[in-house]
C-alpha positions as CSV (number, residue, x, y, z in Angstrom):
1,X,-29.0,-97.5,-147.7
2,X,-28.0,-101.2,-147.6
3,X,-26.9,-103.8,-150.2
4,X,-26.3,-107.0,-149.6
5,X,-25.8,-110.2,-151.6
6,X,-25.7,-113.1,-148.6
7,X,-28.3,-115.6,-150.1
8,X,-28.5,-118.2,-152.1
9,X,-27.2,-117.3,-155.8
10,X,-26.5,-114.0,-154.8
11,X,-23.0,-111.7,-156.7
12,X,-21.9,-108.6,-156.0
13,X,-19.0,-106.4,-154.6
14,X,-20.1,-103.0,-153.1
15,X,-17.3,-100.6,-154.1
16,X,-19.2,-96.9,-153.5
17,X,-22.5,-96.5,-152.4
18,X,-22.6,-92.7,-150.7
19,X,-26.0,-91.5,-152.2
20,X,-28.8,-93.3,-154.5
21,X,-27.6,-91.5,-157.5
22,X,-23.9,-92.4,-157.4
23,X,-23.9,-96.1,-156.5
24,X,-20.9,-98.0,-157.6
25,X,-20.6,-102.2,-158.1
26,X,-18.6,-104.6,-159.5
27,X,-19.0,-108.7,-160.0
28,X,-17.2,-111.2,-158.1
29,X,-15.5,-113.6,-160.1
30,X,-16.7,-117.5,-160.4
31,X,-14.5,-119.2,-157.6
32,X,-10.8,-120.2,-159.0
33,X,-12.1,-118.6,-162.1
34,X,-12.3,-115.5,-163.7
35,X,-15.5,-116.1,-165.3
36,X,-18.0,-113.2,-164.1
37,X,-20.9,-111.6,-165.7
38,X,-23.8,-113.0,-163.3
39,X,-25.1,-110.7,-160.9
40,X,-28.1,-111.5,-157.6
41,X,-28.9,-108.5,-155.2
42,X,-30.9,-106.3,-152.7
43,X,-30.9,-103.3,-152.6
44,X,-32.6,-101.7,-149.0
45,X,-33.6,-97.9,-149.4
46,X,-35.9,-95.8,-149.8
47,X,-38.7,-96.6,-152.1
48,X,-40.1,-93.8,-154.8
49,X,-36.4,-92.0,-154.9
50,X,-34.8,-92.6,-158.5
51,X,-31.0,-94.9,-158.0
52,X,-28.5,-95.3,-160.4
53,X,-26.5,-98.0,-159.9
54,X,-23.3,-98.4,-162.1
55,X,-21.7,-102.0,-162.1
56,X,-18.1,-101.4,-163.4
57,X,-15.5,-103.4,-165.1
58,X,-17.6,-105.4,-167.1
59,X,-15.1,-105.0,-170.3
60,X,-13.2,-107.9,-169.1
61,X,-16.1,-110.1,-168.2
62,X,-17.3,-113.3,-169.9
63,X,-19.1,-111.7,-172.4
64,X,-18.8,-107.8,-173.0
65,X,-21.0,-107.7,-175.7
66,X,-23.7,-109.5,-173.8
67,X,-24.1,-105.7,-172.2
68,X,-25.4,-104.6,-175.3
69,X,-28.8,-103.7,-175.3
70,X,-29.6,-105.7,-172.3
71,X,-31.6,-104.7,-169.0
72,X,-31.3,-106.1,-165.8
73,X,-34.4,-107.5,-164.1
74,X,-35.6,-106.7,-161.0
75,X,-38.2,-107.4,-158.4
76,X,-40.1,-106.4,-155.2
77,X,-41.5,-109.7,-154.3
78,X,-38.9,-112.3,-155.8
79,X,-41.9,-114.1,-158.1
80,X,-42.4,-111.2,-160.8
81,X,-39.2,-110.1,-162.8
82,X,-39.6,-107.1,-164.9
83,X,-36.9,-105.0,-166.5
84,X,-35.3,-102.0,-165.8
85,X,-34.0,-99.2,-167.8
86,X,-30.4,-99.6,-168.3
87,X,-27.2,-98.4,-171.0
88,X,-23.7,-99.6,-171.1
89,X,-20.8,-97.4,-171.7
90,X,-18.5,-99.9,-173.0
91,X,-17.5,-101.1,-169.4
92,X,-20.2,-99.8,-167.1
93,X,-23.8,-101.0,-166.7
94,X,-25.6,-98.3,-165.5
95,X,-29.0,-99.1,-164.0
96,X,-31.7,-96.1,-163.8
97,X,-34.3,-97.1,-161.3
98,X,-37.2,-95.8,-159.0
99,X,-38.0,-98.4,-157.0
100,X,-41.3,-98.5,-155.4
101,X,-40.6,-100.2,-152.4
102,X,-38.0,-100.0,-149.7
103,X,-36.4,-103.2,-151.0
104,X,-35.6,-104.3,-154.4
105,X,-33.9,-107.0,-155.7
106,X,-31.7,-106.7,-158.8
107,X,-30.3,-110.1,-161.2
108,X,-29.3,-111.1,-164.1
109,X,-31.9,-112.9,-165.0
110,X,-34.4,-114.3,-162.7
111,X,-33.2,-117.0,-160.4
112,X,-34.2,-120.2,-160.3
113,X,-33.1,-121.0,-156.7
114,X,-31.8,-124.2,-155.1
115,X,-34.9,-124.2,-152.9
116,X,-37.1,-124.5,-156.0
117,X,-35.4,-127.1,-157.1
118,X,-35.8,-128.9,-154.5
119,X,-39.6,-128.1,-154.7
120,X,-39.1,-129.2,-158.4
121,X,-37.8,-132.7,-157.6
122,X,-40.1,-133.1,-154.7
123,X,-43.5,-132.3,-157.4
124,X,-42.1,-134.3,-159.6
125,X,-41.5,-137.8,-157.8
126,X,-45.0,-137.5,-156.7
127,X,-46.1,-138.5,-160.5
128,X,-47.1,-141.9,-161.0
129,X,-44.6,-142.0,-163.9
130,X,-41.8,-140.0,-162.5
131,X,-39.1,-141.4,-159.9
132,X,-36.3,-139.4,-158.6
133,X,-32.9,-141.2,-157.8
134,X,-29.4,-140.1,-157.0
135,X,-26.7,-140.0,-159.2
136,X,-23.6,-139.1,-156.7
137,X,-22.5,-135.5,-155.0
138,X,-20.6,-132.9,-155.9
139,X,-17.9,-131.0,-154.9
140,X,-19.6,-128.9,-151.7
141,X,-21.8,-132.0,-150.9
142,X,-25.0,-131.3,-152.8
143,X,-27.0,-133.9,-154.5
144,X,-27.1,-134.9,-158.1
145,X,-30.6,-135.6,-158.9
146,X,-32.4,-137.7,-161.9
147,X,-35.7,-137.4,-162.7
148,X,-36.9,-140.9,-164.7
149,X,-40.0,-140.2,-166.3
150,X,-41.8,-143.2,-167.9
151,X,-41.4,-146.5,-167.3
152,X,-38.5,-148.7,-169.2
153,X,-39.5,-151.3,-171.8
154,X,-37.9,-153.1,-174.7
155,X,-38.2,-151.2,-177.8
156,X,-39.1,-147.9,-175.7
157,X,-36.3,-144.7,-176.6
158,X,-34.0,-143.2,-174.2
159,X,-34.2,-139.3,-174.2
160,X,-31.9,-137.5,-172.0
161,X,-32.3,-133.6,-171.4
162,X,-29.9,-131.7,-168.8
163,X,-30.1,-127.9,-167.8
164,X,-27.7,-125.9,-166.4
165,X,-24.3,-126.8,-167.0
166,X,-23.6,-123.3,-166.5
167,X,-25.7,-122.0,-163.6
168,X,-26.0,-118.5,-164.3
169,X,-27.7,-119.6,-167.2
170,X,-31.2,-120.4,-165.2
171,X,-33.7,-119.5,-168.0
172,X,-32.2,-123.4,-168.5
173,X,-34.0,-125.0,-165.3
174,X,-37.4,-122.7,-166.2
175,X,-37.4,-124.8,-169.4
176,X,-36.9,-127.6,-167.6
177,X,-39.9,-126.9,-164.8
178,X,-42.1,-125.9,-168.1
179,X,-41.0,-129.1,-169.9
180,X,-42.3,-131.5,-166.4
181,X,-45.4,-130.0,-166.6
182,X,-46.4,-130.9,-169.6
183,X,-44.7,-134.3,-169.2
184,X,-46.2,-134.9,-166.3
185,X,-49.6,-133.9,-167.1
186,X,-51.8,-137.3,-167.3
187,X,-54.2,-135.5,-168.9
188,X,-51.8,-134.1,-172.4
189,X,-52.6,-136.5,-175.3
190,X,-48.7,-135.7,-176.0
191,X,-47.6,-136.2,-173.4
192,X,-49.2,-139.6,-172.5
193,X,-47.6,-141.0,-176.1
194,X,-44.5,-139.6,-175.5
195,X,-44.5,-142.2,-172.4
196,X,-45.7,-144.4,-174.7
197,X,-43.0,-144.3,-176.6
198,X,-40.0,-143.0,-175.0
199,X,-38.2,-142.7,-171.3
200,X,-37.2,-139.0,-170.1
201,X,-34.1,-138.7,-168.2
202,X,-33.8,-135.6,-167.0
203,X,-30.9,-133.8,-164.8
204,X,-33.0,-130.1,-164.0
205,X,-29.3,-128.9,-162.7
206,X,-26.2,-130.0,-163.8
207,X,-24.3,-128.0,-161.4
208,X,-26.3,-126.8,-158.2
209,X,-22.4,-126.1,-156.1
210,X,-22.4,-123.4,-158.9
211,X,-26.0,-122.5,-158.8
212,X,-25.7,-121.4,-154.8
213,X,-22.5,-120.2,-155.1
214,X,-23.7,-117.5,-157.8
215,X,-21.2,-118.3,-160.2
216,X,-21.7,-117.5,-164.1
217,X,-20.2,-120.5,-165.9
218,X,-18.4,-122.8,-163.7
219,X,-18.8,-125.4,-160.7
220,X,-17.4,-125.0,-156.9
221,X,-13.7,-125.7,-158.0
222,X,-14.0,-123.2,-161.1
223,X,-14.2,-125.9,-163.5
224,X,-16.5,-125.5,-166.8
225,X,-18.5,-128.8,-166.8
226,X,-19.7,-128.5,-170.7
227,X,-15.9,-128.4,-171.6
228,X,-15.3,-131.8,-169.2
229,X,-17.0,-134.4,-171.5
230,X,-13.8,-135.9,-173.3
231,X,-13.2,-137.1,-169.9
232,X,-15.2,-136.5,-166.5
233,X,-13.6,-136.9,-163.5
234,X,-14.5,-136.9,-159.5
235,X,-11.2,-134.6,-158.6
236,X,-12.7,-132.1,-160.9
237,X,-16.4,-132.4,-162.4
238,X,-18.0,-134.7,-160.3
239,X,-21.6,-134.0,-161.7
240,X,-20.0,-134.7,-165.6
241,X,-19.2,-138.0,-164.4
242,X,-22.1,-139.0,-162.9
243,X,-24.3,-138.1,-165.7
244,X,-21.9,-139.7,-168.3
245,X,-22.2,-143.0,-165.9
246,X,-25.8,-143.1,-165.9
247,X,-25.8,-142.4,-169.4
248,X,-23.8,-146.0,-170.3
249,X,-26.4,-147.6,-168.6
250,X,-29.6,-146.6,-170.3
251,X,-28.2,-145.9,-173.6
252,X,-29.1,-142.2,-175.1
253,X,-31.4,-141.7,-178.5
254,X,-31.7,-138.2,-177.7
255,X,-29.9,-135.6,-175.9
256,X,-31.0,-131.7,-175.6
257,X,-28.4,-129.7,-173.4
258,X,-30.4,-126.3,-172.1
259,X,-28.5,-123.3,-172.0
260,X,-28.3,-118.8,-172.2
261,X,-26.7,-117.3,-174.5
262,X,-25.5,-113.5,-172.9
263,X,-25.0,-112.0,-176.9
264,X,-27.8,-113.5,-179.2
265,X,-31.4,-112.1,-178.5
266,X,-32.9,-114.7,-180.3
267,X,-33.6,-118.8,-179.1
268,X,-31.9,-121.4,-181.6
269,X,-29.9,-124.7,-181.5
270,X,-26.6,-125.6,-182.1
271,X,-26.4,-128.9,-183.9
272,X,-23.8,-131.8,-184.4
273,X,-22.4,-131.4,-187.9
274,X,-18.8,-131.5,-187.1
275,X,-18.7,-134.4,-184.8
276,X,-17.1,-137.5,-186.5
277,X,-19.9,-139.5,-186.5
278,X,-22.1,-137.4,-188.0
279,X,-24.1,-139.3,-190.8
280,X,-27.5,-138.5,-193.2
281,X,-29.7,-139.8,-191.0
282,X,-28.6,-137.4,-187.8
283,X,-28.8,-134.6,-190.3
284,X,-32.6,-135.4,-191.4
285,X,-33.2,-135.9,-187.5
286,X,-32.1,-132.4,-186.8
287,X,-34.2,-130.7,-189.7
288,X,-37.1,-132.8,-188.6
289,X,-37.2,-131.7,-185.5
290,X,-36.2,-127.7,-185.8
291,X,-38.7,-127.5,-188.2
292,X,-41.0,-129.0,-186.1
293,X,-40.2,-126.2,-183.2
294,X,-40.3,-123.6,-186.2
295,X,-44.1,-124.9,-186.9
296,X,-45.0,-125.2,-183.0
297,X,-43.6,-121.7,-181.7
298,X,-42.7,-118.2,-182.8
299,X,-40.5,-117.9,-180.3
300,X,-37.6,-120.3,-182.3
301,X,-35.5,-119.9,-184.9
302,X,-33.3,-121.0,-187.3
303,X,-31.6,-117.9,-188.6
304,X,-29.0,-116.6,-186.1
305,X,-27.4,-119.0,-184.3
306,X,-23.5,-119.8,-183.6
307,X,-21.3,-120.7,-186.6
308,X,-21.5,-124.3,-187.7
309,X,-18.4,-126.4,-187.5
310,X,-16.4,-128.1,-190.2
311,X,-16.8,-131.8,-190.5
312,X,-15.1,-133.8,-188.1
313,X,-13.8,-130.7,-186.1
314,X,-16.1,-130.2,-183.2
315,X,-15.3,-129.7,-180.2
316,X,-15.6,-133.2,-178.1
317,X,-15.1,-132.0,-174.2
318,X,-18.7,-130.4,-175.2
319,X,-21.5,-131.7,-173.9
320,X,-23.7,-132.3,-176.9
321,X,-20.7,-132.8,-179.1
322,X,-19.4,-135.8,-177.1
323,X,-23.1,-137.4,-176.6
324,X,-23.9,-137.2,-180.4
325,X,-20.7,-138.5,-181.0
326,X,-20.6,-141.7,-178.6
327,X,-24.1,-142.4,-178.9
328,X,-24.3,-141.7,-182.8
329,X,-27.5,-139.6,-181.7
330,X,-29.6,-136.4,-181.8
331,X,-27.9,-134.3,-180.0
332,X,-28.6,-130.6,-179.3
333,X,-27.6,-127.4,-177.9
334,X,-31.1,-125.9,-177.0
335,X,-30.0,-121.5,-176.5
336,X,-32.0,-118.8,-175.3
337,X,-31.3,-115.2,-174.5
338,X,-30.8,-113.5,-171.6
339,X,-32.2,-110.2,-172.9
340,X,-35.5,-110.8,-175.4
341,X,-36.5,-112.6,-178.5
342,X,-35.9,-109.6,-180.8
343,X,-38.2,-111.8,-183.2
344,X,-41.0,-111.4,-180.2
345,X,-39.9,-108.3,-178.3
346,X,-41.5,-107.8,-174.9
347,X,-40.6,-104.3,-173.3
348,X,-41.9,-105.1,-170.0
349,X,-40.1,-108.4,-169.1
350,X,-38.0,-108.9,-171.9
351,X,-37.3,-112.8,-172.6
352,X,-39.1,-114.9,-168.7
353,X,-39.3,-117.2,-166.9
354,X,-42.9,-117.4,-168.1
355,X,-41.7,-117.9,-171.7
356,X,-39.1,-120.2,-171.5
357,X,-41.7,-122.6,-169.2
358,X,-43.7,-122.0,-172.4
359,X,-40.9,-122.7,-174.4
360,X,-40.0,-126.0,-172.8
361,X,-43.5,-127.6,-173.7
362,X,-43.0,-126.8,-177.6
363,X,-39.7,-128.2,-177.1
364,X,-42.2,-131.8,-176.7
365,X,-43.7,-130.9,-179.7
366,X,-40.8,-131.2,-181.7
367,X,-39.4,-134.4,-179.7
368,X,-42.8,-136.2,-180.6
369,X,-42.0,-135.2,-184.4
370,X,-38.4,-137.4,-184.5
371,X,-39.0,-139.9,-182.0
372,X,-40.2,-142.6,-184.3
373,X,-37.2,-142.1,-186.7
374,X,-34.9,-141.7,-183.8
């Protein structure tokens, strides 16, 4: 019996493994951090025998209650997640599995590996009415990539979506893959007057160092880029400082920031109503466009969500908070679970990659339904 973590995104510490039904694991914390809750493995035994596998000391992770009622995912083949029976004990995940081959691997939530999105940039840039450019490095050397789709006119809006500011959360780049598609897709009478109207800028992963690295929240120096908006810097959060540059020079009308939530099975947004700025017109812009998303797909909500903030008391180093604010704009936190859509439960593969692709081309659904007003 073998497990082993070596590979890209991979997380985990082997404390005990003596027989398959008494396996013990913990996480490795995010680098200079102590962030942990991600988790990217393979297990080599042997197939059709039932393993337990308990990963321990997850009271003092990132987000206890995120073990609640969630179930890891797992695959033989690395292209079809399902889930696996699980129960938490307050500070232990134990997962109960019979794997069916000799090798299983166990995450999270389904990567979204750097090699994809490398594939992803490549696909992309082969669109007529996509470019891809470089926006700097970060901190280990990797590239900071902008996909431009649509071509800049007077009059046309600027629409900014990034994914990934925290790269455990890679449901975020599956939107983002799901949202391209459609974008991209000459022959989507939405899409095409989207173009029309508006020019995508689009960052697929805010912090690949992160990504590789298989860290939960934060970048290679343990830094949380969506707290590094107030003020970006090179020493620290390289890829905030790019994107903030970029985003001076084509203006922003609209900004969605992608993101997991580990507690909340449900997918929602998190708007701007305590940034200074905030006005009337933001506030019809925001109702416009969730009930929009509310009319497109069952998957979104506007029920459960995180707690709204009190005017003029948001929090600024946040992304969205900081680009609403400066560019007196839409600006929203797009969340989705890492568990299910308890409105839309799936037993069998809980919330997917599959869903939040689906997800990502509603999402231009309800973009289409502000972008006039924005």
């Amino acid at each position: 019996m073998r497990i082993s973590c070596n590979f890209d995104s991979g997380n985990i510490q082997v404390v005990r493994a003596d027989s398959p039904d008494d396996i013990h694991l913990r996480i490795n914390k995010d680098h200079q951090s102590d962030f942990y809750q991600w988790f990217h493995f393979r297990l080599e035994s042997q197939a059709m025998v039932n393993h337990k596998l308990h990963i321990g000391d997850l009271a003092k992770s990132a987000y206890p209650s995120g073990w609640q009622g969630y179930q890891a995912v797992a695959s033989y083949d690395r292209q079809e997640w399902f889930r696996v029976d699980c129960e938490f004990d307050g500070d232990t995940l134990t997962i109960d599995h019979t794997p069916e081959y000799a090798t299983t691997y166990y995450a999270y939530f389904a990567p979204y590996s750097y090699e994809r999105h490398l594939d992803l940039l490549a696909w992309a840039q082969t669109s007529f009415d996509c470019e891809l450019s470089h926006l700097g490095e970060t901190l280990d050397g990797r590239d900071m990539s902008l996909l431009t789709v649509g071509h800049p006119e007077p009059g046309k809006k600027a629409v900014w979506v990034v994914a990934r500011q925290h790269p455990g959360e890679s449901m975020a780049e599956w939107l983002v893959e799901g949202l391209l598609e459609r974008l991209l897709d000459e022959d989507d009478g939405l899409a095409r007057q989207l173009l029309d109207q508006a020019v995508f800028y689009i960052v697929p992963n805010m912090n690949p160092d992160g990504s590789v690295r298989g860290h939960l929240r934060t970048n290679a120096k343990g830094v949380n880029l969506n707290r590094e908006w107030a003020h970006p810097s090179l020493e620290n959060s390289p890829e905030v400082f790019h994107v903030r540059n970029k985003m001076q020079q084509t203006g922003v009308d609209m900004f969605l920031d992608v993101h997991g939530d580990e507690a909340l099975p449900y997918n929602f947004v998190a708007g701007g109503e305590g940034i200074p700025n905030y006005s009337d017109k933001i506030a019809q812009l925001e109702s416009t466009f969730k009930q929009a998303l509310l009319t497109a797909t069952p998957e979104f909500q506007d029920t459960y969500g995180y707690p709204k903030d009190n005017p003029g008391e948001a929090n600024l180093t946040v992304g969205s908070n900081a680009v609403g604010n400066d560019f007196e704009c839409l600006s929203y936190t797009l969340e989705m679970p890492f568990k299910d859509n308890a409105e839309l439960p799936c037993a069998a593969y809980g919330w997917s990659p599959e869903r939040s692709k689906q997800l990502g081309k509603d999402v231009l659904v309800a973009m289409r339904a502000v972008l006039n007003q924005l």
